[in-house]
N, C-alpha and C positions, 0 to 999 in steps of 0.2 A: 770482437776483441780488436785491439788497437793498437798498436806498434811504431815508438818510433825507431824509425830507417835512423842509418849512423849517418848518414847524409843530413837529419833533421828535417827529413820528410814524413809525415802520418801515414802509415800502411796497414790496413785491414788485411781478411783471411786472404781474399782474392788476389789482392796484392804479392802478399807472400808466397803464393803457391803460383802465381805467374813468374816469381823470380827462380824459385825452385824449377820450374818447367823450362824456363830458358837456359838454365845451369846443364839440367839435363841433356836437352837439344844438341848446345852445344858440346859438349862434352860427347858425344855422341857421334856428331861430324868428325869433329878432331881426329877421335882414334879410327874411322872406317878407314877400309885399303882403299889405296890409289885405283882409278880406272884402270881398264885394259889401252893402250896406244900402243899405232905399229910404228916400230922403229923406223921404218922403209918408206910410209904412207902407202903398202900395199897391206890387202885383206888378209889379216894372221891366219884367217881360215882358209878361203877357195885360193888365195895368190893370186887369182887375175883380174881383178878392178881395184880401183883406186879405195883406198879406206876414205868412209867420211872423217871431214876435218875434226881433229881432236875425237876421234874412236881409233879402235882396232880393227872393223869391220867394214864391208861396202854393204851390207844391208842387214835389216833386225835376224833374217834368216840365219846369215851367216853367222850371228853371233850366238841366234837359238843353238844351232848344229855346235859350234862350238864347247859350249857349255854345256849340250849333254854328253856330248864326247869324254869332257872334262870329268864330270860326273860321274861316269861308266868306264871311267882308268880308275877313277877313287875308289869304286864299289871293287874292281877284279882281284880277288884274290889271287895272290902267288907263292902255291909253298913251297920252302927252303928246301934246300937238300939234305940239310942240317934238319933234322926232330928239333932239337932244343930250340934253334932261333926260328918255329912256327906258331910258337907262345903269343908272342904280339904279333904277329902278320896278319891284319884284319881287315 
């Protein structure tokens, strides 16, 4: 099948689902969050070396330990002293 583009270009199936796949892509980057960066250029994690440029961390380690940390605050449960507000505490 054959397609003209609003451009006045002929575009077949490949065509179209390349432009679909680049819509996607993009739209995709757009919404991801922002990196981690230390505000200081010190390591968010250990504090004592220098962060690499444009990260948060001074090494992949530093940033593993981080982020299961971060991980392992998300999973701990805390119940309320309140019953009622233990309903969504997950």
């Amino acid at each position: 099948m054959t397609i003209i583009h609003a451009q006045g270009k002929m575009m077949d199936d490949a065509d179209l689902a390349h432009e679909v796949q680049e819509a996607l892509i993009a739209s995709a980057l757009s919404a991801r969050k922002p990196g981690l960066t230390s505000p200081d250029g010190r390591c968010i994690w250990c504090r004592d070396e220098a962060a690499v440029a444009g990260t948060a961390f001074c090494s992949a380690e530093c940033g593993e330990d981080y982020f299961r940390n971060e991980h392992q605050l998300k999973q701990h449960y805390i119940p309320s002293k309140y019953p009622a507000e233990n309903s969504g505490n997950k």
